[in-house]
ZAVOZA-911052 format. One record per residue: residue in three letters; y, x, z of N, C-alpha, C in turn. Coordinates in steps of 0.02 Angstrom, whole numbers, padded with zeros to 5 digits, always signed. Layout:
BEGIN
ALAYXZYXZYXZ...
END
This chain:
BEGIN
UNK-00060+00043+00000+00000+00000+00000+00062+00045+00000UNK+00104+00036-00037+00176+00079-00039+00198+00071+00021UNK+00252+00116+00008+00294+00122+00096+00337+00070+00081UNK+00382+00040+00043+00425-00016+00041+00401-00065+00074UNK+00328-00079+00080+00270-00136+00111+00266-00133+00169UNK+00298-00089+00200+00259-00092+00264+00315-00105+00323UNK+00338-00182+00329+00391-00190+00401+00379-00152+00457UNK+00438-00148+00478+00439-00098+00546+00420-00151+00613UNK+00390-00186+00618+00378-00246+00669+00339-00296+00644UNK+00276-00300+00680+00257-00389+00627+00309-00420+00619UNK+00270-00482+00576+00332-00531+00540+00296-00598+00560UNK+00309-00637+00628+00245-00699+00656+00298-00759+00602UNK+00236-00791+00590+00256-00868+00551+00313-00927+00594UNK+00319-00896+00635+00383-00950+00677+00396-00898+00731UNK+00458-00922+00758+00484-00888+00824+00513-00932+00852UNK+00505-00936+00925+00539-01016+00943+00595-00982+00969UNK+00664-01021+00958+00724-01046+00953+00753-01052+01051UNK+00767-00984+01066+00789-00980+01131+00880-00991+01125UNK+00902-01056+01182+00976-01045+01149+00987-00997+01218UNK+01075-00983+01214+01081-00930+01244+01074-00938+01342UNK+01034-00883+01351+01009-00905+01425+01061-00947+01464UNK+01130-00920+01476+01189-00933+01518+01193-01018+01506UNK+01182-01050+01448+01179-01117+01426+01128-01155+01470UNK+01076-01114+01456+01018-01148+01489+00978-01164+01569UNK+01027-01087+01582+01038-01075+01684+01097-01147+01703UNK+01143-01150+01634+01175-01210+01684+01152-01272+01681UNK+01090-01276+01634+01075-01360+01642+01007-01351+01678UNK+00966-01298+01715+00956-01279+01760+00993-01283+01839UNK+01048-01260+01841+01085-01278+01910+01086-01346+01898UNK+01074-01405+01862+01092-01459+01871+01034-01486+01903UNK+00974-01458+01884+00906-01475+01904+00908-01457+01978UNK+00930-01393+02010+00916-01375+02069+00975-01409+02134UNK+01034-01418+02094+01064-01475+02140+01045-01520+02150UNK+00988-01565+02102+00982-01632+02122+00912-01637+02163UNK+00888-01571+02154+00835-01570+02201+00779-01617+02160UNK+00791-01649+02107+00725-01690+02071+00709-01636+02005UNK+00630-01639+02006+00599-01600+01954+00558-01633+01914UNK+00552-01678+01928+00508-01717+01889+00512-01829+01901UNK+00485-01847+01886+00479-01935+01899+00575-01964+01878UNK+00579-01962+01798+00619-01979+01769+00703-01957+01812UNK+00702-01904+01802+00757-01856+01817+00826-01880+01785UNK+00880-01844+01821+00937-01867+01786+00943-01822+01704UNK+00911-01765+01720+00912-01740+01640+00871-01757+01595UNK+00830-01785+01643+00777-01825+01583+00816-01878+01543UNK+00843-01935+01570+00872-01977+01551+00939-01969+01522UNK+00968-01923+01525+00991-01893+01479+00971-01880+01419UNK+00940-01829+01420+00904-01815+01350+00861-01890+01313UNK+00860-01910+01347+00804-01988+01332+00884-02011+01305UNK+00925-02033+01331+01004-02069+01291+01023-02045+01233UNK+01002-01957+01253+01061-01925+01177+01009-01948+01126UNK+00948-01942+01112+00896-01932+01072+00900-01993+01043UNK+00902-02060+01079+00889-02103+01052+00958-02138+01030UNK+01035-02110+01048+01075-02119+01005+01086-02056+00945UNK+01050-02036+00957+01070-01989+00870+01028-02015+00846UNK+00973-02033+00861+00935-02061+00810+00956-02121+00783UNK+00962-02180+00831+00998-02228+00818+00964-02264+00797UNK+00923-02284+00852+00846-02329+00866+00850-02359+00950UNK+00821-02417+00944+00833-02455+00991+00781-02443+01077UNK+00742-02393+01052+00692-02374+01136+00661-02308+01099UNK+00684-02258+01155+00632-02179+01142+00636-02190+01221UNK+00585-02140+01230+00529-02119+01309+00515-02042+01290UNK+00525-02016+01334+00508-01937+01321+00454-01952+01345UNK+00398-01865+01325+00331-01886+01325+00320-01818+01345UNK+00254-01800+01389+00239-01741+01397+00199-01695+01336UNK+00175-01723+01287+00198-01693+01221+00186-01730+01178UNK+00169-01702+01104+00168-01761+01057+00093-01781+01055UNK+00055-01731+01066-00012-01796+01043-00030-01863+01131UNK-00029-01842+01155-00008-01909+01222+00052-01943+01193UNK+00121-01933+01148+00146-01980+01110+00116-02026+01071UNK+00079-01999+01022+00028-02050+00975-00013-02102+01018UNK-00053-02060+01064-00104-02110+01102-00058-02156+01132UNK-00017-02141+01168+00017-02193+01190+00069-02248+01144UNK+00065-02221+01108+00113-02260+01030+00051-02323+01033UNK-00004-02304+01018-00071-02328+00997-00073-02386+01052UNK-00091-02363+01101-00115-02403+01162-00028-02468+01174UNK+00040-02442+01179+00072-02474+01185+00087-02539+01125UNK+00062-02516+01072+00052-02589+01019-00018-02615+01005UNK-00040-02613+01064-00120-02632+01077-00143-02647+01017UNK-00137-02580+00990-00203-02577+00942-00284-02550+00947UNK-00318-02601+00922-00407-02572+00936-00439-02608+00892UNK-00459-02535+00857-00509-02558+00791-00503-02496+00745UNK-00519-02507+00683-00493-02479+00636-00422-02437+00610UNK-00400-02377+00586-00340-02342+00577-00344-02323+00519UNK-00317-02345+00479-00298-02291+00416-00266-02262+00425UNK-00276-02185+00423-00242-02120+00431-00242-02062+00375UNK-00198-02016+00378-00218-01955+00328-00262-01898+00358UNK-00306-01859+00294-00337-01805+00328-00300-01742+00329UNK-00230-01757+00302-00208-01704+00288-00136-01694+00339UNK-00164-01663+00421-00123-01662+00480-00119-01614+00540UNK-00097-01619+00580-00130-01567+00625-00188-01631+00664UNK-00240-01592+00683-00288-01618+00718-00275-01679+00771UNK-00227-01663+00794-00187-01709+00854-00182-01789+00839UNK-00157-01777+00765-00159-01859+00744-00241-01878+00749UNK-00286-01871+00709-00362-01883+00727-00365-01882+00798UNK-00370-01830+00853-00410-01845+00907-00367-01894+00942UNK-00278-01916+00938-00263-01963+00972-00303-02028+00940UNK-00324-02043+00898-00359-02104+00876-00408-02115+00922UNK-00445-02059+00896-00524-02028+00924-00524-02080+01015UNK-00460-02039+01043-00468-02036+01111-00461-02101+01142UNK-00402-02152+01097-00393-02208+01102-00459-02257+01102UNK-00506-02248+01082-00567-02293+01056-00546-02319+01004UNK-00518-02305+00934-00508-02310+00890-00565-02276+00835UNK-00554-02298+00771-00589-02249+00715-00541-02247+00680UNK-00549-02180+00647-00493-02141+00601-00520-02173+00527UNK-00485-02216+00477-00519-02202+00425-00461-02167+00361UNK-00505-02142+00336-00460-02076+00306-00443-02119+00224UNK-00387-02101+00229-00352-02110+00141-00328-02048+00108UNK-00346-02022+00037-00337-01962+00029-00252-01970+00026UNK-00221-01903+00007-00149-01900-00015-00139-01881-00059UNK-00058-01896-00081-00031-01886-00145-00024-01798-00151UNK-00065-01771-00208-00045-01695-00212+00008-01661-00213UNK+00067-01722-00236+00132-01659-00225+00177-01683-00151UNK+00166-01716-00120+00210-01731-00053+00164-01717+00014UNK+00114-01711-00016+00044-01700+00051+00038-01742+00087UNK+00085-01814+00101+00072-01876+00133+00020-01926+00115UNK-00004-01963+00151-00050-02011+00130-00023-02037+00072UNK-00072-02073+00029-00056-02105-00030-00075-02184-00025UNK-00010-02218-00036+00002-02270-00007-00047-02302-00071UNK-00061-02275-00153-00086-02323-00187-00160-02324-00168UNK-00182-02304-00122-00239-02291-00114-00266-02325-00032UNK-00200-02353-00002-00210-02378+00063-00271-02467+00061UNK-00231-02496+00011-00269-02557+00025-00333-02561-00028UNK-00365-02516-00049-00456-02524-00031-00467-02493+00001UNK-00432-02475+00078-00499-02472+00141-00460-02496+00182UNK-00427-02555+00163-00416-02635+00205-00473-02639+00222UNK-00508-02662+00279-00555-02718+00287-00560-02770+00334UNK-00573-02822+00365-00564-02863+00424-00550-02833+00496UNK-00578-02761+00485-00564-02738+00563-00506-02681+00571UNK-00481-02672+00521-00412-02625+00519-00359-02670+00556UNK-00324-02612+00573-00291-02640+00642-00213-02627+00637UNK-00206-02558+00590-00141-02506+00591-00173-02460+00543UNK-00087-02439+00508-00091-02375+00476-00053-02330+00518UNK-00106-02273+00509-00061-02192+00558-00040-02152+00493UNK+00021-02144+00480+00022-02094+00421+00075-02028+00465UNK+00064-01978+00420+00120-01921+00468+00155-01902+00387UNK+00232-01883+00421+00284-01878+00378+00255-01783+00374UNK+00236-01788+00293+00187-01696+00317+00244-01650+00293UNK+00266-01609+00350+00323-01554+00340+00374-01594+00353UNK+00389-01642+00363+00446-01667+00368+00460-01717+00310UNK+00422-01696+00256+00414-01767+00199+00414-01806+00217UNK+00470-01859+00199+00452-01948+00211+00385-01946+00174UNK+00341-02000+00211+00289-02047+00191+00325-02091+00113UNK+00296-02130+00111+00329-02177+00060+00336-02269+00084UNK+00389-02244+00134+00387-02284+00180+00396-02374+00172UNK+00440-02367+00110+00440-02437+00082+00380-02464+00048UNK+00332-02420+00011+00262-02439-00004+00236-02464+00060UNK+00226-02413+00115+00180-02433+00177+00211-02486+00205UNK+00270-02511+00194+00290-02564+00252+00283-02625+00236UNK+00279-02610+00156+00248-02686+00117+00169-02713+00115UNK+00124-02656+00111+00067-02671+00136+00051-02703+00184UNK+00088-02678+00231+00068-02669+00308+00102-02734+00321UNK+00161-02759+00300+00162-02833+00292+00115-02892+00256UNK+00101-02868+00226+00032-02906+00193-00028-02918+00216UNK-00029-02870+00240-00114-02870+00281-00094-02863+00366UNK-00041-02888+00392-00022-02877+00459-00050-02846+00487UNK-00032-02779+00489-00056-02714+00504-00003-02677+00539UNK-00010-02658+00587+00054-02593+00648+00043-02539+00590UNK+00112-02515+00588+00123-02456+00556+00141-02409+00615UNK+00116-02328+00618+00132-02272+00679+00150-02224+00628UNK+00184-02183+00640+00235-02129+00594+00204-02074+00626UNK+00152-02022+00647+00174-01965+00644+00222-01926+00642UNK+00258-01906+00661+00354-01880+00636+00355-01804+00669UNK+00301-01799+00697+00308-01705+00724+00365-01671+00700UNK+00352-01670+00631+00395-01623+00599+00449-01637+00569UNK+00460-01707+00589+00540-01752+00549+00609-01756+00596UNK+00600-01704+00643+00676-01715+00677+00715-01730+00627UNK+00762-01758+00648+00840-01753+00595+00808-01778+00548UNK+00757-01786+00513+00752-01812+00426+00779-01869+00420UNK+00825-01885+00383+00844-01940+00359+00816-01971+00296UNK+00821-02026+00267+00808-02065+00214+00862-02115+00202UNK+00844-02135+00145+00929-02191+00117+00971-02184+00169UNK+01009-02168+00208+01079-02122+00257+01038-02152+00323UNK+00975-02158+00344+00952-02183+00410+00905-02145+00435UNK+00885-02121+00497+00840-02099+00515+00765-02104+00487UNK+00720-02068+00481+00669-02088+00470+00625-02120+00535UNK+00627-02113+00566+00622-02154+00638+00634-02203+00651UNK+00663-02244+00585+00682-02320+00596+00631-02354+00565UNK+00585-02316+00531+00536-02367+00479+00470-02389+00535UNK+00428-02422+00520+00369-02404+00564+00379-02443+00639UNK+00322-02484+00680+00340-02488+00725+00334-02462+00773UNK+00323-02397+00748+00293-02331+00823+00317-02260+00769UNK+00359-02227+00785+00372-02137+00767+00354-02118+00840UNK+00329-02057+00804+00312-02000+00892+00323-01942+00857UNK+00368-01907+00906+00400-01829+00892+00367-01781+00917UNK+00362-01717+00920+00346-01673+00940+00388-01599+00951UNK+00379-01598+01039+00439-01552+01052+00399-01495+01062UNK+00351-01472+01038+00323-01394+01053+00361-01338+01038UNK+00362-01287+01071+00397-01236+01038+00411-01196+00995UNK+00347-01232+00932+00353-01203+00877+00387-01261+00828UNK+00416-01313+00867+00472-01365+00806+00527-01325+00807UNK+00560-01372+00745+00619-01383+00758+00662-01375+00818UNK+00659-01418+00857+00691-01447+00905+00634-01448+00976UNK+00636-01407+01007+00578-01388+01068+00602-01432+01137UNK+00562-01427+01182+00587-01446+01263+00504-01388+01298UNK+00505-01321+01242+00439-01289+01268+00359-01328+01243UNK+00358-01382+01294+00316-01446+01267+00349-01485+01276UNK+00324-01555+01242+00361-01612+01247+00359-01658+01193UNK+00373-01705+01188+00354-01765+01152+00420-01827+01144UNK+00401-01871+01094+00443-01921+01137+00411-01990+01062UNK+00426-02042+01102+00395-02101+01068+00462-02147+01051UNK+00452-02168+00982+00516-02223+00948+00476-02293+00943UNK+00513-02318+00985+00480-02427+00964+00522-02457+00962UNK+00528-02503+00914+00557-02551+00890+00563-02618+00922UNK+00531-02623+00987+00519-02693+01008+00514-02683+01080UNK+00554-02731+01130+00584-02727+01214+00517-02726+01210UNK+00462-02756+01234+00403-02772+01254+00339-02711+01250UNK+00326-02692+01194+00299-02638+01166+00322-02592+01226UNK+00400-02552+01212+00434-02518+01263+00426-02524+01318UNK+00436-02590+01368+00393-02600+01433+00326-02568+01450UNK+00304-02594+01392+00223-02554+01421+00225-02490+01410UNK+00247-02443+01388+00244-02387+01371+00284-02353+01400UNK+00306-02372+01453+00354-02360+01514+00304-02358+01590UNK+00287-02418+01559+00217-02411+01627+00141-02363+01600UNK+00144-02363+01540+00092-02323+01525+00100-02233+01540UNK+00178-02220+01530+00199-02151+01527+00170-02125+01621UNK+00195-02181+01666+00205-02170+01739+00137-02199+01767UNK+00071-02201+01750+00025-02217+01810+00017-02296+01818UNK+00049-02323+01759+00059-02407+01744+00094-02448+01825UNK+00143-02419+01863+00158-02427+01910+00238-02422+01915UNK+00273-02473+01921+00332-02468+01952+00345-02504+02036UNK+00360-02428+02068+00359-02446+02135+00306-02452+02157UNK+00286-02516+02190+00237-02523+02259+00189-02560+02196UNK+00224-02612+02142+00189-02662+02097+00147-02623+02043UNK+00054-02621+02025+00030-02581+01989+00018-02647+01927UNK+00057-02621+01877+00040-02699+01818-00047-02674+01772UNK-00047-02602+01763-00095-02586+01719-00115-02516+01726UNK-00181-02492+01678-00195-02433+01712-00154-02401+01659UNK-00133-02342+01675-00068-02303+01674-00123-02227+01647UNK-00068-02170+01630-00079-02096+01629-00020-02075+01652UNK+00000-02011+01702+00043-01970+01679+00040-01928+01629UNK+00112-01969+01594+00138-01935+01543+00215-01921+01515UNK+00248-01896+01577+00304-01887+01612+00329-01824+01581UNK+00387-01810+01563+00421-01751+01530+00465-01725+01594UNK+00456-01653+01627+00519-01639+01691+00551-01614+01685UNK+00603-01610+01733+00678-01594+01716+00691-01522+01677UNK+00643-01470+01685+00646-01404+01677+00635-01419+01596UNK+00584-01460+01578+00578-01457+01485+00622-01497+01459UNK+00667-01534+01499+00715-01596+01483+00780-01547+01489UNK+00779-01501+01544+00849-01447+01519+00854-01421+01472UNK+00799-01374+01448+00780-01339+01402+00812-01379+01332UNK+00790-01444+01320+00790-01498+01270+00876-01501+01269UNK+00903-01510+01317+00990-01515+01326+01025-01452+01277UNK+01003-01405+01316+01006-01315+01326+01009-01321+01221UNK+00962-01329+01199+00915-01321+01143+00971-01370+01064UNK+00994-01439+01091+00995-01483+01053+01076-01453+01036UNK+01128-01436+01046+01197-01408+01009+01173-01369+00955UNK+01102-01321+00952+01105-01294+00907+01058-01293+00857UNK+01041-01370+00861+00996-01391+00798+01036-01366+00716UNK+01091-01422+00720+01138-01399+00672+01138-01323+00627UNK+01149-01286+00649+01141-01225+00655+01091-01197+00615UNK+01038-01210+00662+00974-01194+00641+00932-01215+00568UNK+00961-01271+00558+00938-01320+00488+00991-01280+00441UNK+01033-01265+00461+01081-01243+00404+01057-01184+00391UNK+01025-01140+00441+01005-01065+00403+00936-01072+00387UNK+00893-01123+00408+00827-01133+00371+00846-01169+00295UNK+00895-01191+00291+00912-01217+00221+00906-01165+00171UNK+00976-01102+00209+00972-01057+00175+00901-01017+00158UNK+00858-01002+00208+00798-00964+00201+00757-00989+00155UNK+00763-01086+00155+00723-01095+00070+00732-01094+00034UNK+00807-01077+00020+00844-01043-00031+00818-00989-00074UNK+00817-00940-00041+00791-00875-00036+00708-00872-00064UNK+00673-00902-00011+00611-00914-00042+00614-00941-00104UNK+00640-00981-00115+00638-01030-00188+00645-00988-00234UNK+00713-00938-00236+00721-00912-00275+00697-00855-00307UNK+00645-00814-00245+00612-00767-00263+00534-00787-00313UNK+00529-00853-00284+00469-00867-00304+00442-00907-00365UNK+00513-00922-00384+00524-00980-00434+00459-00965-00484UNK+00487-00893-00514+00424-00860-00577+00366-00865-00568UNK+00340-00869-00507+00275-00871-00478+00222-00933-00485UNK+00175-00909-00493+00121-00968-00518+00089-01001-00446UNK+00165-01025-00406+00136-01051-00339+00159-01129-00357UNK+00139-01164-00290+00192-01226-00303+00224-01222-00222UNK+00276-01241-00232+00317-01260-00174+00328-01336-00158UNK+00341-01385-00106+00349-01417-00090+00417-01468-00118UNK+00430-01533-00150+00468-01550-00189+00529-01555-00144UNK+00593-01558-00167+00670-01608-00125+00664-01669-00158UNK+00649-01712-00093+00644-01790-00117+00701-01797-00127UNK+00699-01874-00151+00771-01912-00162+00777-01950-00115UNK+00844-01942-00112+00886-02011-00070+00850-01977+00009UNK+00838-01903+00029+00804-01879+00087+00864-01819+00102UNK+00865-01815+00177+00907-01770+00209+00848-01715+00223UNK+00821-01656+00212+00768-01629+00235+00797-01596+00317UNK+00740-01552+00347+00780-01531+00394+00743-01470+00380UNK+00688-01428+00349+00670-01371+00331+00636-01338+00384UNK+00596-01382+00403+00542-01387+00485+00505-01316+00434UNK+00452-01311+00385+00422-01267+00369+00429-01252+00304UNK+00402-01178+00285+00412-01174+00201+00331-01133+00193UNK+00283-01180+00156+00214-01205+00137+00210-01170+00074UNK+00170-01147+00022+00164-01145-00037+00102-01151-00049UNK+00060-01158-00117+00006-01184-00116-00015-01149-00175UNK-00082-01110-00189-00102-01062-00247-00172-01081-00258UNK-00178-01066-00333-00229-01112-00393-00289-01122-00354UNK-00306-01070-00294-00395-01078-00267-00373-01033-00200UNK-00430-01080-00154-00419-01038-00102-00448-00966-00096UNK-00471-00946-00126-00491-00867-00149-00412-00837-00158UNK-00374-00867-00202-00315-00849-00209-00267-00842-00123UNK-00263-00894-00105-00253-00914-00038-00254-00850-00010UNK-00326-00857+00023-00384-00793+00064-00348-00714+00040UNK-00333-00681-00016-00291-00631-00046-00251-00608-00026UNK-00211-00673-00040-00125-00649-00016-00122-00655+00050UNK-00148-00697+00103-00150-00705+00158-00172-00638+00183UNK-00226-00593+00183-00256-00539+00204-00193-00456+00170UNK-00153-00483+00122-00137-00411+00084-00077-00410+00133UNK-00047-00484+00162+00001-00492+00203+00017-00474+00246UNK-00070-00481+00287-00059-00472+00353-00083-00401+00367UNK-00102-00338+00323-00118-00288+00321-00049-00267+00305UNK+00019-00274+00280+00084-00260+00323+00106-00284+00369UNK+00072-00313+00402+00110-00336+00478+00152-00397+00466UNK+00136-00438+00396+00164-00520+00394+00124-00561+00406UNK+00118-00605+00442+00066-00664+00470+00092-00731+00457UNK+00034-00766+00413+00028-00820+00355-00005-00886+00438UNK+00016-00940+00411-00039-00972+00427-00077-01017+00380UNK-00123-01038+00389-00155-01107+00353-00140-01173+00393UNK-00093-01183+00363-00076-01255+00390-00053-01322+00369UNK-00098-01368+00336-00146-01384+00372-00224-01342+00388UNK-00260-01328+00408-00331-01329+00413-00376-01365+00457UNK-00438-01386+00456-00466-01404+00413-00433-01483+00372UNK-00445-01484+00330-00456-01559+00297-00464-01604+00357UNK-00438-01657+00410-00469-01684+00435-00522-01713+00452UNK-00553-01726+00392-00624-01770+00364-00670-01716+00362UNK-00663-01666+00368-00712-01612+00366-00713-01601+00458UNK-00714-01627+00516-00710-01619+00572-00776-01640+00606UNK-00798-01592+00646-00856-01593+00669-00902-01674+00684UNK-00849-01708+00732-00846-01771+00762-00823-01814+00724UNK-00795-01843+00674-00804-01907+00620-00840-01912+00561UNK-00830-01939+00540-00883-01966+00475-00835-01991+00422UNK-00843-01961+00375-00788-01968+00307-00820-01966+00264UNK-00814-02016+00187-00830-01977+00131-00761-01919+00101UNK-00790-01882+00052-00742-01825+00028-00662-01853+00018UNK-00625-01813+00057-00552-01821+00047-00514-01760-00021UNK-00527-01771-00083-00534-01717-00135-00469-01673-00139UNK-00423-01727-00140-00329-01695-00134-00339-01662-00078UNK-00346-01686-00012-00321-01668+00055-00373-01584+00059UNK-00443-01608+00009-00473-01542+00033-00446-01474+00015UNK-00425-01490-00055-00384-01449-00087-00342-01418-00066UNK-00301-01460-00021-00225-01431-00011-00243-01380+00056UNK-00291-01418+00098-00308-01377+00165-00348-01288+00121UNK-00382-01300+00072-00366-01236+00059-00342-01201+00018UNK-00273-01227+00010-00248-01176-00051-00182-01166-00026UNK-00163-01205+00042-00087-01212+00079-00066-01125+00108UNK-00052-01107+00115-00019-01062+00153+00054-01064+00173UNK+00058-01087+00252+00141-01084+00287+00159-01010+00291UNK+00209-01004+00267+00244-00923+00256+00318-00930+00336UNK+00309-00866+00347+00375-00842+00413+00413-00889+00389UNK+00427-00929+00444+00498-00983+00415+00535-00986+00495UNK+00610-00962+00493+00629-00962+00556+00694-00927+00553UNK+00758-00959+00584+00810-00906+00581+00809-00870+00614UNK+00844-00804+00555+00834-00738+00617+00806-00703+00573UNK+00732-00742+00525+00694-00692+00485+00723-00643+00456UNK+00711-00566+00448+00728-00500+00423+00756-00542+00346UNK+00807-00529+00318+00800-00540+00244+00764-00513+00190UNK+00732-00465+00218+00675-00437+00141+00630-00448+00150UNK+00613-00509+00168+00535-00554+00198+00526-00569+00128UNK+00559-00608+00103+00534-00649+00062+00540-00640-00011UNK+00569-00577+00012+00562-00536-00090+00496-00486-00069UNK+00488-00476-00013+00397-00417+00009+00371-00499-00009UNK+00356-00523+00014+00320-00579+00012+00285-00598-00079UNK+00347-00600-00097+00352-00610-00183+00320-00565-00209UNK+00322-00491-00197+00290-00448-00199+00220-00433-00178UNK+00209-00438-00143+00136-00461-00122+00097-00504-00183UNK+00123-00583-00164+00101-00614-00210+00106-00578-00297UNK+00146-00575-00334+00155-00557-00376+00092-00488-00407UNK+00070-00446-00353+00035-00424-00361-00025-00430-00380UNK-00055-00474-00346-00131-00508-00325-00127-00579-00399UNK-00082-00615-00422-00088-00673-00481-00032-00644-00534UNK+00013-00601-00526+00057-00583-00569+00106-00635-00611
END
């Protein structure tokens, strides 16, 4: 390998987004004055206000992370039965089904948005489908006006997946408004972190009730209405979330730039990149590319990480390929799980990432 190849430091596929300590010690002292650390805090509820007016949706609940978001999305629009879901996700969406007493049933996806494919949702309608789970993949809207018309037709709960859709907008509205359940995900490798953390969007007072008693042990006060989980977000990941949220802005604006950059190095390249929808605000959660065979994949991934750049595969596996369900072949979704590779996406990244990168590739398919 030439010496131009070889970074002076690995190069990891994300770096989570520390804002500046002095910010974060003071919404810290706010925690240690009030002496509460946890059981819906004043910074909790905070962050529970700002979140759900920027979004500008009528009930969010912070969550102790996102996949206990889903299950509880699930359980709070008492759904049980059948799910049409995608295989093409992180695992989390499947086992919250799984865990619910639900069955996952899989619809392949559209090859260029990696979301479920809505023309393909209603033949595996059947009498016992209950809800569609679709996830917005990368931050891609779903095709949300397809799914909401179905799902009116066959009165069916729609749940959004949205991990990766902070901030995404659609026609000038949140994407968080479609659907009668979005669930976020605040891990520290989003967007938008609280370390761990979660948080659930519903559309309906009632729904929200329960999922208020579901978050806390199904108990307000002395009165127990139902059986409950803790699934409580505390003040320390709810500062963090405060600490964190001034400099979303920021952050989207130089991941804009970074797919800039990528785009442009890679344009010539016999990869595909991920489309800019229409009528969509992106927020540039990850930058994915996808090559002719996963042999190809397997290549560049290994020539990468023998300079000290680290790829992930993400998605992997295919959902439907999972030890514990039962699927027939998901052919798109299998595809994409192996031919995807997520490349370093993160501000801050060195700027000659992504012309080595090009280079790399360029080498190995030319």
């Amino acid at each position: 390998m030439s010496q131009e190849l070889q970074p002076m430091d690995p190069i990891y596929v994300t770096r989570t987004f520390l804002p500046p300590r002095a910010e974060y010690d003071a919404w810290l002292d706010k925690v240690y004055t009030s002496h509460v650390l946890t059981n819906n805090g004043p910074v909790h509820r905070e962050l529970e206000e700002t979140l759900r007016k920027r979004f500008d949706v009528p009930y969010l609940k912070l969550m102790t992370n996102g996949t206990l978001a889903i299950q509880l999305a699930i359980r709070a629009l008492g759904v049980k039965g059948k799910i049409i879901t995608t295989p093409f996700s992180y695992v989390a969406t499947t086992s919250a089904i799984l865990w619910e007493g639900c069955e996952p049933v899989f619809v392949d996806i559209d090859p260029q948005t990696c979301c479920i494919d809505p023309n393909l949702i209603e033949a595996a309608i059947t009498p016992d489908t209950r809800a569609i789970l679709a996830t917005h993949v990368y931050g891609i809207p779903c095709d949300v006006e397809a799914i909401d018309a179905i799902a009116k037709k066959h009165g069916l709960k729609v749940i959004y997946d949205a991990a990766h859709a902070f901030d995404v907008t659609y026609k000038g509205k949140s994407i968080l408004a479609w659907g009668d359940a979005s669930t976020l995900s605040f891990h520290a490798t989003k967007l938008f972190h609280t370390v761990e953390g979660g948080a659930v969007i519903l559309h309906d007072e009632e729904a929200d009730h329960r999922l208020r008693l579901l978050r806390s042990f199904g108990h307000i006060g002395d009165e127990h209405y139902c059986l409950g989980m803790n699934a409580k977000m505390s003040e320390v990941h709810a500062a963090m979330g405060m600490a964190v949220l001034p400099h979303v802005e920021e952050c989207i604006r130089q991941r804009k730039e970074l797919d800039a950059s990528y785009r442009l190095v890679l344009k010539e390249l016999p990869v595909r990149m991920l489309p800019n929808c229409p009528d969509t605000t992106h927020n540039y959660a990850y930058f994915p590319v996808f090559f002719s065979a996963g042999e190809v994949r397997r290549r560049v991934q290994e020539e990468l990480e023998g300079i000290g750049i680290f790829s992930r595969r993400y998605f992997y596996p295919s959902l439907d390929q999972l030890p514990y369900v039962t699927s027939p072949p998901m052919a798109a979704s299998e595809v994409a799980a192996d031919t995807a590779l997520s490349l370093p996406f993160y501000p801050g990244l060195p700027t000659h990432v992504p012309a080595t990168i090009a280079q790399v590739i360029r080498g190995i398919i030319g």
